[in-house]
KOLLUM-325336 format. One record per residue (C-alpha): residue number from 1; x, y, z. Coordinates in steps of 0.001 Angstrom, whole numbers, padded with zeros to 6 digits. Layout:
KOLLUM-325336
+------+---------+---------+---------+
! kegu !      xx !      yy !      zz !
+------+---------+---------+---------+
!  NUM !       X !       Y !       Z !
...
+------+---------+---------+---------+
This chain:
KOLLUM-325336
+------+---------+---------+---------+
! kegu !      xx !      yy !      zz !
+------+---------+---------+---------+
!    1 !  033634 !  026027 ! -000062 !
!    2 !  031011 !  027371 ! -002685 !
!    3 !  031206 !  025707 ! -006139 !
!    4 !  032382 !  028370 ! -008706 !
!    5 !  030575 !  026261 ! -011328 !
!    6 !  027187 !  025325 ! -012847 !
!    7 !  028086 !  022327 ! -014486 !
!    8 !  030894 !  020853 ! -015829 !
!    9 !  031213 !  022475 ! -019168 !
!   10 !  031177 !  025278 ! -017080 !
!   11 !  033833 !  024560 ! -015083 !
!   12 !  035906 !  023592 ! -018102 !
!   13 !  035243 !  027283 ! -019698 !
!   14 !  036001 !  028732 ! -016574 !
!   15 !  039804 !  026165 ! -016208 !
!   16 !  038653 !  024505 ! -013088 !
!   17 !  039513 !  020709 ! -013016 !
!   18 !  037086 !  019253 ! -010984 !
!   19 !  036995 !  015543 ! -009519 !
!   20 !  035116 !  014421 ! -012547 !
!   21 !  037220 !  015145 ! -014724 !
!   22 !  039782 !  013708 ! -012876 !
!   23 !  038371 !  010585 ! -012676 !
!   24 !  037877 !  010690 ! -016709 !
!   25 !  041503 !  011265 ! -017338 !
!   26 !  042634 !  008064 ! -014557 !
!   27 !  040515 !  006291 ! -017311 !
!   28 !  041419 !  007574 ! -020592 !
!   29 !  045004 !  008248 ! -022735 !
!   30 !  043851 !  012353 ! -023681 !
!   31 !  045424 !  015101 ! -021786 !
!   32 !  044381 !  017646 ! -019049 !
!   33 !  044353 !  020173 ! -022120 !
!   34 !  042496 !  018484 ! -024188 !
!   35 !  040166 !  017093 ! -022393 !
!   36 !  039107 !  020685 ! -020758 !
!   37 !  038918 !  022108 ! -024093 !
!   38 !  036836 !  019822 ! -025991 !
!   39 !  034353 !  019886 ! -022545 !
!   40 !  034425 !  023783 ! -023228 !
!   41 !  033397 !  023094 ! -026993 !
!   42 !  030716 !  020321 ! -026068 !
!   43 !  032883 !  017784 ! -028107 !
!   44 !  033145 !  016189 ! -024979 !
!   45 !  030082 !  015463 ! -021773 !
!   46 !  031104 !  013858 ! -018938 !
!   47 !  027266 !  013142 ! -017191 !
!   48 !  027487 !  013644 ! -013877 !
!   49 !  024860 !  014900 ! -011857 !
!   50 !  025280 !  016683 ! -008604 !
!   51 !  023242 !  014404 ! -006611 !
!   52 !  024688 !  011006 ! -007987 !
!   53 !  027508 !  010605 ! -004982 !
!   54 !  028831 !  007170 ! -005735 !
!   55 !  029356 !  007854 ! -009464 !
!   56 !  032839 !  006959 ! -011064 !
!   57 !  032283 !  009903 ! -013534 !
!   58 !  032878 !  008783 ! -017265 !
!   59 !  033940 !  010768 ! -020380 !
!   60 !  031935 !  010416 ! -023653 !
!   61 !  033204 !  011914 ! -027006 !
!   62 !  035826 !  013067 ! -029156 !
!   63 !  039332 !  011586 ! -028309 !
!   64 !  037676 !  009258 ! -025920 !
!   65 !  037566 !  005138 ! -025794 !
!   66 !  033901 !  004402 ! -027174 !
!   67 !  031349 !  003458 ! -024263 !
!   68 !  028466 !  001317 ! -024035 !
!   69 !  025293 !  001538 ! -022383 !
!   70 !  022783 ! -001142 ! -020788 !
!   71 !  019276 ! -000700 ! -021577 !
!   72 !  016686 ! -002349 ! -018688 !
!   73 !  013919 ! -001840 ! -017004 !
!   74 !  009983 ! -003188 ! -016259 !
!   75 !  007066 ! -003105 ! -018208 !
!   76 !  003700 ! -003973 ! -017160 !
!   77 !  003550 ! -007607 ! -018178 !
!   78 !  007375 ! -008682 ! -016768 !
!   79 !  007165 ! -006074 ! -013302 !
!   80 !  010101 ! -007062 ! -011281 !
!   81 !  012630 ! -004613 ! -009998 !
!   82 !  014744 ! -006939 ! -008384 !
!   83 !  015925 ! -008682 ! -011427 !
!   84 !  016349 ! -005538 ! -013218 !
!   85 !  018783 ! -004306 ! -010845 !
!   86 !  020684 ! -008251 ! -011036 !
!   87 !  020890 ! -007084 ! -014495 !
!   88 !  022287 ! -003604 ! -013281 !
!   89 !  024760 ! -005638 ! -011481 !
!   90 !  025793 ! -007528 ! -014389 !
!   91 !  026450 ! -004274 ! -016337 !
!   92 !  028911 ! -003833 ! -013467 !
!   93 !  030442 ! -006851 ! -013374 !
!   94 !  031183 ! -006817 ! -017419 !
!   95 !  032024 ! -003153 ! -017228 !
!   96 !  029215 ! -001424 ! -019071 !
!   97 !  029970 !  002499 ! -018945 !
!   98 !  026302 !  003486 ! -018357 !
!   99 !  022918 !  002174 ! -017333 !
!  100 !  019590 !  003599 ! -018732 !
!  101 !  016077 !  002655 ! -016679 !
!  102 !  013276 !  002276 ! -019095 !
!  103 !  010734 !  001267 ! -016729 !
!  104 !  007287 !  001923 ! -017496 !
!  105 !  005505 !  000376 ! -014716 !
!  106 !  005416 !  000272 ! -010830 !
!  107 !  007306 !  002321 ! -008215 !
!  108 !  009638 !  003549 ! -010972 !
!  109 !  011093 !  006548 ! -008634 !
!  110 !  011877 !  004148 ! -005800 !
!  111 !  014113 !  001894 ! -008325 !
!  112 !  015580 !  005144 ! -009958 !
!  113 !  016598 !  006301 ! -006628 !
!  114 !  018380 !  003032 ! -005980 !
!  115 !  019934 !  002700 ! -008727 !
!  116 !  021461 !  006219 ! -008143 !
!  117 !  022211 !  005214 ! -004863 !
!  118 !  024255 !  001759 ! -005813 !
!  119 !  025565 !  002441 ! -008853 !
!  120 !  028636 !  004219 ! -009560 !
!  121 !  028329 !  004484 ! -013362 !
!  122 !  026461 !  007154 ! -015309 !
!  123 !  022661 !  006812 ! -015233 !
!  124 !  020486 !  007276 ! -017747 !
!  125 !  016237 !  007745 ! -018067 !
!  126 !  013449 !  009097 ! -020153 !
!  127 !  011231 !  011197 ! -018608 !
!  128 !  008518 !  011254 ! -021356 !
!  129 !  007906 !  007499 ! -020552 !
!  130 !  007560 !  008194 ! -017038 !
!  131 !  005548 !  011370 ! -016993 !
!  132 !  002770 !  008989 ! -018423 !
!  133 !  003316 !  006028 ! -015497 !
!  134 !  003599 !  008913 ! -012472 !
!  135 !  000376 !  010250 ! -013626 !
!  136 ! -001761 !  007933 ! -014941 !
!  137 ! -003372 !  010230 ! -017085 !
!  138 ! -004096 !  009551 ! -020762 !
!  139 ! -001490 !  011136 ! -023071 !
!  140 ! -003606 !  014009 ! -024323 !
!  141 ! -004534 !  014746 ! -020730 !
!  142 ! -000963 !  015192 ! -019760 !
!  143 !  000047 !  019472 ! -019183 !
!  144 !  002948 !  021292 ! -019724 !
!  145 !  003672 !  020957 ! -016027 !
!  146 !  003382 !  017454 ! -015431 !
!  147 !  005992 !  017026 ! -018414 !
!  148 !  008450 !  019688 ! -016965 !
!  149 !  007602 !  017701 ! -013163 !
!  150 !  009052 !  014609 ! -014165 !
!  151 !  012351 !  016145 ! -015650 !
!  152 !  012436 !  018135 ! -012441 !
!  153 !  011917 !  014817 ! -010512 !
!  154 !  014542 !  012614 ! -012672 !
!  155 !  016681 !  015490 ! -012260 !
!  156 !  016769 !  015718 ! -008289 !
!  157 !  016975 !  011955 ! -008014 !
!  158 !  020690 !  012479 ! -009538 !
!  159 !  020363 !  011067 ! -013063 !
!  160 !  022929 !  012132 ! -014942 !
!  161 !  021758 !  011893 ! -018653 !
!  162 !  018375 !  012292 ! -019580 !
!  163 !  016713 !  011613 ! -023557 !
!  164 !  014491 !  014199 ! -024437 !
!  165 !  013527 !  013771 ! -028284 !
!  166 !  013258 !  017512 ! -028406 !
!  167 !  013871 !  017452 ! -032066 !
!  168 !  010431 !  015986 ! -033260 !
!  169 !  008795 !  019110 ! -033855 !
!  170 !  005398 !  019798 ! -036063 !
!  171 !  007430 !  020823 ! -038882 !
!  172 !  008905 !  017104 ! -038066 !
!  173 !  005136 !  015803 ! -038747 !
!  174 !  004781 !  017246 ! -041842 !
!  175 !  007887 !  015914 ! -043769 !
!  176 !  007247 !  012058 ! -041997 !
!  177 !  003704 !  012788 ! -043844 !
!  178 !  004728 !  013931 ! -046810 !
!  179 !  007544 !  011366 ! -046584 !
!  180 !  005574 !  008397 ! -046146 !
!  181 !  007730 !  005341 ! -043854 !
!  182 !  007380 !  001672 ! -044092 !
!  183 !  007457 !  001455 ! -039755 !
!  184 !  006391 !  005354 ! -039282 !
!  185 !  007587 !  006480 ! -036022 !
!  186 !  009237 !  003301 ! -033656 !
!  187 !  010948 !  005550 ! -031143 !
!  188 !  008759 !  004691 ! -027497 !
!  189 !  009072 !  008475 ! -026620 !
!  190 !  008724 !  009496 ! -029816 !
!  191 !  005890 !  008139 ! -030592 !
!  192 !  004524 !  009486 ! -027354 !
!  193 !  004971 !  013283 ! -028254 !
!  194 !  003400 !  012588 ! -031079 !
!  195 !  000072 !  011114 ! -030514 !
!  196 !  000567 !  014641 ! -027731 !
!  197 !  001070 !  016575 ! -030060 !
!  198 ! -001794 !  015248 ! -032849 !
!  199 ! -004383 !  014930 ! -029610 !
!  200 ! -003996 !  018566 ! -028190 !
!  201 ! -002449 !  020187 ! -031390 !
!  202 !  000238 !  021534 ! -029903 !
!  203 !  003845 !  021796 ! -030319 !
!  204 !  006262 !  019397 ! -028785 !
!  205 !  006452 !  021219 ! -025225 !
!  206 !  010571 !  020020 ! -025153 !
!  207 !  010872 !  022348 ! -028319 !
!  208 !  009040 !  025221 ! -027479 !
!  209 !  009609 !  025283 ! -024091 !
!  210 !  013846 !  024554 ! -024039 !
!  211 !  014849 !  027133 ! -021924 !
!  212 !  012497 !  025775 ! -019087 !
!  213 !  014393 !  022306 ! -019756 !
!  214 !  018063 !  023659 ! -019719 !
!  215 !  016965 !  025477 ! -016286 !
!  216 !  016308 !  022521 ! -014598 !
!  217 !  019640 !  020381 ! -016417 !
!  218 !  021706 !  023116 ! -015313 !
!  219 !  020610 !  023711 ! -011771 !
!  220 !  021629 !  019696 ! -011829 !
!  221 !  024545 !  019333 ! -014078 !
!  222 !  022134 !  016932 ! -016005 !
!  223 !  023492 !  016122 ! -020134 !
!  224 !  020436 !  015915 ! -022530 !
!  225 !  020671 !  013325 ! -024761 !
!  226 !  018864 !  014661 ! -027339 !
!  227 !  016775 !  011898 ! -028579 !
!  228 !  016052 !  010772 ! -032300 !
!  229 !  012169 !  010627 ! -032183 !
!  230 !  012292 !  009585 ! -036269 !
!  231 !  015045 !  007308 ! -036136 !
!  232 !  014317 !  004860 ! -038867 !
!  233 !  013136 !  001325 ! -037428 !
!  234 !  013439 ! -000062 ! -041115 !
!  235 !  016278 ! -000195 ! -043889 !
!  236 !  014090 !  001093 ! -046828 !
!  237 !  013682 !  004350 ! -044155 !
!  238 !  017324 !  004903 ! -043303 !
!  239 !  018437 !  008575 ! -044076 !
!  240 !  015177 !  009737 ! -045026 !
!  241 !  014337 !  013330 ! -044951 !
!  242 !  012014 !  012894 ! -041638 !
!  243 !  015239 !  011879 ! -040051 !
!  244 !  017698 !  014052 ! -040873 !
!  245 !  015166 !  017319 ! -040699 !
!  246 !  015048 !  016202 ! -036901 !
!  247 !  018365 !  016007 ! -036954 !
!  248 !  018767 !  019989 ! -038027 !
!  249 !  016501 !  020791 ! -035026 !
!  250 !  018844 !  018922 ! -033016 !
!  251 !  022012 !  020472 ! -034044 !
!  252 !  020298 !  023958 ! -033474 !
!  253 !  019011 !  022959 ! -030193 !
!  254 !  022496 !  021606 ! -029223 !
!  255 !  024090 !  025408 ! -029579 !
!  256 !  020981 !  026666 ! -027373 !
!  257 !  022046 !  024357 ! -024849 !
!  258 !  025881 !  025126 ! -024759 !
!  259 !  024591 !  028632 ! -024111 !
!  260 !  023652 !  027719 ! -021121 !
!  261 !  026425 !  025565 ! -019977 !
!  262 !  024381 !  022337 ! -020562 !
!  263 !  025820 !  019451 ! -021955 !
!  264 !  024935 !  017500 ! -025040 !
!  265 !  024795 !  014106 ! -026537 !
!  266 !  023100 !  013972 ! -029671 !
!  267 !  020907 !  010151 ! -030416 !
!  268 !  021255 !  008228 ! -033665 !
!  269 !  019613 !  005637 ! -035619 !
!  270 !  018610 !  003226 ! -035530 !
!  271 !  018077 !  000667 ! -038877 !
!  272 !  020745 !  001701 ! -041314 !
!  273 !  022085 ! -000392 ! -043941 !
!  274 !  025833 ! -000790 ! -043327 !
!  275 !  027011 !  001582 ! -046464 !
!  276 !  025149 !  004258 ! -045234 !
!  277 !  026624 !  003603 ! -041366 !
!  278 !  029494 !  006354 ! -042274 !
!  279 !  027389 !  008636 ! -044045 !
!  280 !  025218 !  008913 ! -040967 !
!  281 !  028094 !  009506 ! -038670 !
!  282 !  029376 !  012271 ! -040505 !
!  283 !  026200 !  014005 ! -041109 !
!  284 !  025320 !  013737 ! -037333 !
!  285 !  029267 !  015186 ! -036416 !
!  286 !  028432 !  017840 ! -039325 !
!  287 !  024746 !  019063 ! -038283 !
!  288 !  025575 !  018819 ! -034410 !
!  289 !  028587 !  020527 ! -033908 !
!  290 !  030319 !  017468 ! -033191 !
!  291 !  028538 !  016956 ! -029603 !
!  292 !  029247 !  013323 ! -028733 !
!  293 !  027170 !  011202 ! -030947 !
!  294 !  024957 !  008434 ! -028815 !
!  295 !  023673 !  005366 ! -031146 !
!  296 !  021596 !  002063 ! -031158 !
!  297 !  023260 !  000062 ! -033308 !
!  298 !  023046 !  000834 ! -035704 !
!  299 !  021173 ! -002518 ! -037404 !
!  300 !  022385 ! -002849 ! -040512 !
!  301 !  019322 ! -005482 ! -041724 !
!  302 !  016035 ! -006237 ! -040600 !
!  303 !  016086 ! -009877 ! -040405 !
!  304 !  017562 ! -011293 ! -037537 !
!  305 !  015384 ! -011147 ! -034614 !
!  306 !  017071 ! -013670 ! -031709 !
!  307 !  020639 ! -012409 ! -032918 !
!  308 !  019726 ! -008579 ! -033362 !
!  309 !  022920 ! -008194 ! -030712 !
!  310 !  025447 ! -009089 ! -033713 !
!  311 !  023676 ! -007514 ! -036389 !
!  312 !  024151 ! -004589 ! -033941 !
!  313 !  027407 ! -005082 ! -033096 !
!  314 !  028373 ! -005056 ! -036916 !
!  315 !  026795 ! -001436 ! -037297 !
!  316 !  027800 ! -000165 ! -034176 !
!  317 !  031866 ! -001119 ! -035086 !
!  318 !  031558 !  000691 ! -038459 !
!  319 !  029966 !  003756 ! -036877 !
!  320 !  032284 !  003969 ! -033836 !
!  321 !  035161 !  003568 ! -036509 !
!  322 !  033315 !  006728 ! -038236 !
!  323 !  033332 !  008961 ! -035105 !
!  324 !  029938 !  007313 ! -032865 !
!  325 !  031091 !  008067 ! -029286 !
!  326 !  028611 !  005897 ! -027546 !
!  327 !  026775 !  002555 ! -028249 !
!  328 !  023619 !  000992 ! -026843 !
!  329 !  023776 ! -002291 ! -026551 !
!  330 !  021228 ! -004321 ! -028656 !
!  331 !  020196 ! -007817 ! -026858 !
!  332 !  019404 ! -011357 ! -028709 !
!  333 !  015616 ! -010315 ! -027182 !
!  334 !  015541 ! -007122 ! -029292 !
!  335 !  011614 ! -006897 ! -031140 !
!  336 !  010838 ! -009886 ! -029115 !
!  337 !  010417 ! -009728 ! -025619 !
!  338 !  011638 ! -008052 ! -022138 !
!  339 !  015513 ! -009789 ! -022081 !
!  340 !  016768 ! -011717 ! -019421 !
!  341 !  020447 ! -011819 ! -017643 !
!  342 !  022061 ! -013807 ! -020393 !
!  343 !  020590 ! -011608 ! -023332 !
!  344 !  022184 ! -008927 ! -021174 !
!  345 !  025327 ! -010315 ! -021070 !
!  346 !  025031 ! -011661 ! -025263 !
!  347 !  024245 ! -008206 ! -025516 !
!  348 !  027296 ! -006156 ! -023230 !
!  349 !  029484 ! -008819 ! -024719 !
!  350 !  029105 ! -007771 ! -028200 !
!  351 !  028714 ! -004170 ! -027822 !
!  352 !  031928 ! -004102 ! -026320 !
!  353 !  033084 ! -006104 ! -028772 !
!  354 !  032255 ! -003242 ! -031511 !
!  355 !  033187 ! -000794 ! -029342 !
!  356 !  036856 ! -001952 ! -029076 !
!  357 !  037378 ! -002843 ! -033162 !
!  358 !  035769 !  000626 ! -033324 !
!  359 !  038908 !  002079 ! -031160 !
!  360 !  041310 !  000067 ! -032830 !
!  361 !  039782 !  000979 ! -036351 !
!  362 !  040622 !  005092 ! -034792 !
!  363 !  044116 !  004545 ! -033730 !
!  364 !  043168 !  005471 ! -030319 !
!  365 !  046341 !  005658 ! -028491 !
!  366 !  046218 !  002348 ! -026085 !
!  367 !  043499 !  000729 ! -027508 !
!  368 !  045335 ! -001903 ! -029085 !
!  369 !  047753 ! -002933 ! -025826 !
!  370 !  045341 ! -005704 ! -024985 !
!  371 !  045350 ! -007197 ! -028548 !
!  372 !  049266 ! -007553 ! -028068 !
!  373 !  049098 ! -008960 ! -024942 !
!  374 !  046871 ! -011911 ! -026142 !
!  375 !  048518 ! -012084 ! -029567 !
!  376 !  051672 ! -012701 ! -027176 !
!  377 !  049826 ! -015578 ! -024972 !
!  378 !  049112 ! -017203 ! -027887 !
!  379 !  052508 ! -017121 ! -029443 !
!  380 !  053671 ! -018721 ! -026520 !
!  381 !  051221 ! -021055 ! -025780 !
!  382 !  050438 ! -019397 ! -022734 !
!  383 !  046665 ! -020369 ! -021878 !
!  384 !  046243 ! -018590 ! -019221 !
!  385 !  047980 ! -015365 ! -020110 !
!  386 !  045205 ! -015907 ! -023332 !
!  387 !  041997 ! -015834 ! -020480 !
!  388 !  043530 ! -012951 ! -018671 !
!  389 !  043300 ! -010604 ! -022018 !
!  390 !  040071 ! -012513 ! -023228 !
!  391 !  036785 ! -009712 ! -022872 !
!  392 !  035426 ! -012489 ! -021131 !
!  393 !  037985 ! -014878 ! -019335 !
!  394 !  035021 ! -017023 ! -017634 !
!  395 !  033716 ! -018022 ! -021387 !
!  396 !  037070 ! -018844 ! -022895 !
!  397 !  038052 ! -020535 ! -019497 !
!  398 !  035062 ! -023019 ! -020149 !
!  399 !  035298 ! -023680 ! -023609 !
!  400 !  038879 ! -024859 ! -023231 !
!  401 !  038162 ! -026988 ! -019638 !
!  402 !  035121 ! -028713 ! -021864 !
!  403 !  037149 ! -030212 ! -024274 !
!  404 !  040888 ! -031348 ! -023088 !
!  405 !  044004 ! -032125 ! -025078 !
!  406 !  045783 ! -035161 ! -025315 !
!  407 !  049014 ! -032799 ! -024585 !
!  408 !  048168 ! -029688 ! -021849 !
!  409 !  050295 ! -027147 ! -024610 !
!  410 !  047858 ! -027538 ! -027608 !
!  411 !  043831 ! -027589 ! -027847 !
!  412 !  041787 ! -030474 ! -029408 !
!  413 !  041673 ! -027874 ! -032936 !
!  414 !  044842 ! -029095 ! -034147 !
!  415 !  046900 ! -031303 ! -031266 !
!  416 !  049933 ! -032152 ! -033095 !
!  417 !  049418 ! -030055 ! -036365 !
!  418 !  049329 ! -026749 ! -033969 !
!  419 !  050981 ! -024322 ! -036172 !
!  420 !  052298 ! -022400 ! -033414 !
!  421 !  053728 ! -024932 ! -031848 !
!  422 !  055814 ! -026323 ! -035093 !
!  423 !  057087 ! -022995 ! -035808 !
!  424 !  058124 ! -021807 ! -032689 !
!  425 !  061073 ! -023523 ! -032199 !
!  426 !  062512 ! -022599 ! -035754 !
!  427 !  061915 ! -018851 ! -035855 !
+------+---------+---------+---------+
């Protein structure tokens, strides 16, 4: 039978339930009702592309349990695809939401397609990065068609969310100029559209040339995530007015899009200092409509290169707490280097760490079962009940098994002066 839909805002406008959204509500505590209305509104993307068959669609927004994404991918000095996707795997294994390829080196369309292929989570690129590896042209040299090409390619490969910073217009320029930054632009794509735009003198193609992208997103079922081109890389440049004119263009684009059925994630900072984390939340929720808000970090200091994943994790808690829908994780290798499996897992680990306090923190309806099931264990003394609810049973299994107890009840912390274990018997 014919689909009656484009995408799947479409479908919810038009009442039909379709197997994605199904598989969203076997996940999540919101209703049927709810959960078609806010997709309607754009409060609410579920990324699913047509061609991405093995996906185990996800929900990302308002009502929703926060999600985190894993960041990987080759560059040209560490080029190897197989332990990218043993990284893939471990976002599996640790139950990331969503996996974004960065790779900007190689046979990047042959690991895209595999990862499509093998993983059933939502898949994420950026086209901008790889319009410049497919070609091999210099960045001024690159047309309007080879830019449009590689959506169109990313597209029929079945990713299901794409980041487009769309938002960094020429108007953009002029306030970042007049505005002057202590680390100017840091965003990769970013700061590709803009040495484009300075070299040819043109506007950002993504801007004036939006309808041609939502054509190709829709003919897909393919969620922009609306990228934040002048997201500040530097505390002193958090909430400046670079940032949140981008921001405007992104909350205007975000309406053009709906128009057309397309689905929306708006990108946030960034480097924000952690009593301006709310502030940025509610201004992005304000300017955007509310589209599901999609954030790195955000790093709430400068200073901690080798443990940028909990300096992350601290930001991203307070701004999923304030209404962030998403979170990219943020390895220990962050500024430093290409990470490795364990900064992947330091890095999923703590992410869904901040993801979870950020659930609890908005009374989301389930969130804190979990907490009473180990807060039970423990009561009890039941160690193994403890692992079971532990984020990561293997780590807490280890730590225990390296360090044994005179008695099997207590741990080497307190032995006899356990607290628990006085108590217990007189309450």
């Amino acid at each position: 039978m014919k689909e009656m839909y484009t995408t799947q805002m479409d479908a919810a406008r038009k009442g039909i339930l379709t197997l994605q959204m199904e598989q969203v509500l076997a996940k999540e505590s919101i209703s049927k009702l709810d959960l078609m209305e806010r997709l309607a509104l754009g409060q609410i993307a579920v990324p699913a592309n047509k061609n991405h068959h093995c996906l185990r669609a996800a929900g990302v927004g308002r009502g929703l349990s926060t999600k985190i994404n894993v960041n990987l991918g080759v560059s040209k000095d560490v080029c190897s695809f197989d332990a990218e996707m043993n990284k893939a795997k471990l976002a599996l294994e640790y139950k990331a939401d969503a996996v974004m390829d960065l790779s900007v080196s190689g046979d990047t369309r042959g690991f895209r397609k595999r990862l499509v292929r093998e993983m059933p989570v939502m898949i994420g690129t950026v086209p901008i990065y790889d319009t410049l590896t497919r070609t091999g042209k210099p960045t001024e040299a690159i047309t309007l068609d080879d830019w449009f090409e590689t959506v169109r390619i990313h597209a029929e490969d079945g990713i299901d969310f794409i980041t487009i910073h769309a938002g960094l217009t020429r108007k953009c320029v002029t306030s970042l100029r007049t505005n002057p930054r202590l680390c100017g632009i840091v965003s990769r794509g970013g700061a590709i559209l803009f040495e484009w735009m300075e070299k040819t003198g043109n506007e950002n193609p993504f801007y004036a040339h939006f309808d041609r992208l939502l054509e190709i997103c829709e003919a897909n079922d393919v969620c922009i995530s609306l990228g934040d081109g002048l997201r500040p890389g530097a505390i002193k440049d958090s909430t400046d007015a670079p940032q949140i004119e981008e921001l405007i263009t992104l909350g205007e684009l975000t309406r053009l899009a709906w128009e057309s059925n397309v689905q929306v994630m708006i990108e946030g900072p960034g480097h924000v200092p952690l009593h301006e984390v709310e502030m940025n939340m509610k201004l992005q929720k304000k300017l955007c409509h509310n589209a599901p808000f999609y954030v790195l970090g955000p790093l709430v200091t400068d200073i901690t290169p080798g443990y940028d994943h909990i300096t992350s994790a601290i930001g991203g808690a307070v701004a999923a707490m304030h209404g962030a829908d998403f979170l990219c994780y943020v390895t220990p290798a962050e500024h430093l280097r290409l990470p490795s499996a364990e900064d992947v897992k330091e890095g999923i680990m703590a992410s869904k760490i901040a993801a979870h306090a950020g659930d609890l923190a908005k009374g989301l309806k389930g969130a804190d079962e979990v907490d009473h099931k180990m807060s039970q264990a423990r009561g009890a003394l039941d160690w193994d009940g403890q692992f079971e609810s532990a984020i990561d049973p293997e780590k807490a299994r280890a730590y225990r098994e390296s360090s044994q107890p005179s008695k099997s009840d207590v741990c080497t912390m307190c032995g006899d002066f356990c607290a628990v274990k006085r108590v217990g018997a007189l309450l």
